[in-house]
N, C-alpha and C positions, 0 to 999 in steps of 0.2 A: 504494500500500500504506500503510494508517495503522494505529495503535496498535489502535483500537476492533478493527480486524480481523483484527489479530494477535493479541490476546485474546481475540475470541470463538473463532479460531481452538483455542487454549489450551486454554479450558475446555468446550468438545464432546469433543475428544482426549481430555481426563482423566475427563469425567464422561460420557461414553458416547455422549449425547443431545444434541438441541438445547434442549429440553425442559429437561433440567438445566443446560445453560449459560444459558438464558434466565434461569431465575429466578436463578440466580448474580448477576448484572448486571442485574438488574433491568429486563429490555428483552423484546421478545416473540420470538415464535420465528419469523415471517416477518423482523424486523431479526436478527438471527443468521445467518439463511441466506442474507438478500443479504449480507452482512459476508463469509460465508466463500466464495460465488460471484463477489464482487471480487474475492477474495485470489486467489482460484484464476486469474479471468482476466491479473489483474497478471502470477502468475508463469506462468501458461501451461502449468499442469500439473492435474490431481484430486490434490486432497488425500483425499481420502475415497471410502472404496466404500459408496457408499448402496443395494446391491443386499438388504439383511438387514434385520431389526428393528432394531438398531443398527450406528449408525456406525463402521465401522473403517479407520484408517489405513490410505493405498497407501503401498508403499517411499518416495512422494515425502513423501508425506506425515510418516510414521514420520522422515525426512529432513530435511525442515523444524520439525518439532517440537525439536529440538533449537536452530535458530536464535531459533524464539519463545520458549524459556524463558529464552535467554541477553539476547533485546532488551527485553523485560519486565523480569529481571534490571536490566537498564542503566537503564531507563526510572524504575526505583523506586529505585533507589540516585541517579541525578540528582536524583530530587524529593526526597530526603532529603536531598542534601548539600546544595541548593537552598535547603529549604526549615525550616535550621538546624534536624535533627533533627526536624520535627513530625511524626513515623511514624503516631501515633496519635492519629486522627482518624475521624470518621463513625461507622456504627453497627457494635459489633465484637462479636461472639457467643461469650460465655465459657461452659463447660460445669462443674458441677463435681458429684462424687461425692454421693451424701449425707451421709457422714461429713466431708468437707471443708465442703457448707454450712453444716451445724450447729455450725462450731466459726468458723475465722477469716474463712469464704469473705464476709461480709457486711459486716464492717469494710472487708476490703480491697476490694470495688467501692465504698465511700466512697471509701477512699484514691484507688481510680483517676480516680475522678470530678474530685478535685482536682487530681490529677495532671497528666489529659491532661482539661480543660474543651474542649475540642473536639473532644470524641466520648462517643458515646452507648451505654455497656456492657447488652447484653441477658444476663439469668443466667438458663441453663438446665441442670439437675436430674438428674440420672441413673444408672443403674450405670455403671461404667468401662468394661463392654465395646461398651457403648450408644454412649458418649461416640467413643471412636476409632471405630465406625461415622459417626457424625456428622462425626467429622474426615476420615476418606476420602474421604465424599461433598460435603464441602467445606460441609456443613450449618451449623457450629461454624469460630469462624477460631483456637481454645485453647481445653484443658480441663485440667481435673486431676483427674485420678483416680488409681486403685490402680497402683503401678507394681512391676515395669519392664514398658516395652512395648517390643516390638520389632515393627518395621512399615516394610518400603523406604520407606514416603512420609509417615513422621511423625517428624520433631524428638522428641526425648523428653531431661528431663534429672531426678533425683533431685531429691527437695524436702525433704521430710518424713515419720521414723516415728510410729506412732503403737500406745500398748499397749493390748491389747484385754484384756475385762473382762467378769466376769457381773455382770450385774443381776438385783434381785430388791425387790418391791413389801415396804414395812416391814411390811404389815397380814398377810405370811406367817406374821409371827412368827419368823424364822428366828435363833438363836442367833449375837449380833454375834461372838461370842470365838470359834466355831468354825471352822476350819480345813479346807474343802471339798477331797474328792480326786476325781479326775474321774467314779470310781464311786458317789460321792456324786450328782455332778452330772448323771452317765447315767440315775441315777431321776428326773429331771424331764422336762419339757417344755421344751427350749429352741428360745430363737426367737432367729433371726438372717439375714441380707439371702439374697438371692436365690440359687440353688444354683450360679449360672454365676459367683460372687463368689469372692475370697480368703478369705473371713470363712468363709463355708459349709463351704470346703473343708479347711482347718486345723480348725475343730471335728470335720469327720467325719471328720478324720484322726487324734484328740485319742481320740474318742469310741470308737472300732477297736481303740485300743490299750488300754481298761477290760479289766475280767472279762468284763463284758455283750456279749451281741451281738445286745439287745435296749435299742435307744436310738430317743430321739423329736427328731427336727431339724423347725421348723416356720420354711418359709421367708415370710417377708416382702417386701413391695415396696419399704416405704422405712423407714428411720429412726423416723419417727413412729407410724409402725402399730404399729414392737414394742416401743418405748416404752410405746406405751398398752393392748398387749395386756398386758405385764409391772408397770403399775401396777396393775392390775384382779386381779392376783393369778393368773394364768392359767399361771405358768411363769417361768422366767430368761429373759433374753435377756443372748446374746452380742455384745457392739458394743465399737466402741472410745472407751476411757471420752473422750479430751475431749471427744469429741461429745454427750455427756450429763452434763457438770459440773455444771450449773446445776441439774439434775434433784438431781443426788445432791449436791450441797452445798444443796439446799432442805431436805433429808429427805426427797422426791417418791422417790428409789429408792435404795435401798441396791448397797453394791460385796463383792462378796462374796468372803471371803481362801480363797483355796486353795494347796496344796501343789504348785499345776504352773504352767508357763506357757505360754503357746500362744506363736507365731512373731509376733512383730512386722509389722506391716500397714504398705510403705512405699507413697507418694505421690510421684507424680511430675507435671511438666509437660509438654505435648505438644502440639504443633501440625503442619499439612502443612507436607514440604517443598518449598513452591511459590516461584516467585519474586516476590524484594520482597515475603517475608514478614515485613518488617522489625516491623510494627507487632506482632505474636503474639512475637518476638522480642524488644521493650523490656518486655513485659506480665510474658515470665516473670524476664528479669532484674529486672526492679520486683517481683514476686513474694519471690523472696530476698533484695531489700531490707529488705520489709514483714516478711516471719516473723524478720530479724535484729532490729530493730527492736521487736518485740514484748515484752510482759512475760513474761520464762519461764516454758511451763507446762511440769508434770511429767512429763503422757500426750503429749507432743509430743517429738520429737528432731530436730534438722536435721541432714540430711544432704547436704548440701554446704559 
């Protein structure tokens, strides 16, 4: 019985397939399937009922899964004690919102670069509900997005608020000194992320509660689309402002004052809880180093 086959053993149980533990590991899926018909002959039982499209644990199996999390477990915390703290290493797959990348997400993969110089951070883009699909399927090894999450198989910790804001293209013309009420704001067009979003869903919660019960929400993909559909003069968009400082401290879009506030948008950390997820675990405490560390912005709050 060795390690490799108590891993691949590991990630078919979690992710379904051999298929998916192959590409996990980077190995193919005939190496997988003798790894886990070793294990089995060692221990002299079927780990797996392979009678279905997918693979499902037998009682022994379900049974020994518990032993692999614990010698993994062991195995990663040795090479850590070992290996004086280098947890983070090789190529590590960071997710982040789009509101998080437009704002600090891109200094801080400099920082980690310096950080941990023996590993190679891939940044990938997303909504937040996307991102924890990514983390389930073990796609993503940390992300951050909108939080809280709640998930039996993801780590999650509070990071940062952030205040959301309408925008609005200067060539509107719209009066700086005036003072917008949400039924103001319900005769436009407003554009903001995706409807499976937090953003989405506090506007049309914001918007319900006008006179009107004739309002227009025009959902977008990313960050940038309603940026540049709201310079073009097309409507407000609803974002949260640090993610567009640089716009609106150019003169590129105007922040427009109103007499309400919509709910604060927190962010949080999140990784699986797998064993010897040590490295996703220095990433997010490095993370709260990095936002203490920073120069205080306004549209930002820590929340830890």
């Amino acid at each position: 019985m060795t390690f490799d086959q108590i891993q691949s053993f590991y990630w078919v149980a979690v992710l379904g397939t051999y298929r998916a533990a192959a590409n996990k590991q980077n190995a193919t899926q005939p190496a997988i399937s003798a790894r886990i018909k070793a294990l089995e002959a060692a221990l002299g039982v079927e780990l797996f009922d392979r009678s279905g499209h997918r693979v499902v644990l037998t009682p022994h199996g379900r049974r020994f899964l518990q032993y692999a999390e614990e010698m993994l477990e062991l195995k990663a915390r040795a090479i850590r004690d070992a290996g004086k703290g280098r947890t983070v290493s090789g190529t590590i797959r960071i997710g982040a919102s789009d509101t998080i990348a437009a704002s600090w997400f891109p200094d801080f993969i400099s920082h980690l670069g310096r950080k941990f110089p023996d590993a190679y951070f891939e940044a990938h883009v997303e909504v937040t509900y996307r991102l924890i699909e990514s983390l389930v399927q073990r796609r993503l090894d940390i992300a951050f997005g909108v939080g809280p999450v709640t998930h039996p198989e993801i780590v999650e910790a509070q990071l940062c608020g952030y205040t959301g804001g309408f925008i609005v293209s200067p060539e509107l013309g719209l009066p700086e000194d005036k003072i917008f009420s949400i039924d103001d704001i319900v005769r436009m067009t407003v554009f903001t992320f995706d409807k499976m979003t937090r953003p989405y869903h506090d506007l049309k919660v914001a918007m319900r509660n006008s006179s009107s019960s004739d309002f227009r929400i025009s959902s977008a993909n990313t960050l940038q689309a309603i940026v540049q559909l709201v310079s073009q003069g097309l409507g407000a968009g609803y974002v949260q402002l640090a993610a567009v400082q640089r716009e609106t401290l150019s003169g590129q879009l105007v922040v427009l004052k109103t007499d309400f506030q919509l709910p604060e948008t927190n962010f949080c950390v999140t990784y699986p809880d797998t064993p010897g997820s040590f490295a996703a675990a220095d990433i997010a405490r490095e993370a709260k180093v990095f936002l203490k560390q920073r120069e205080p912005v306004s549209t930002i709050k820590l929340l830890f």
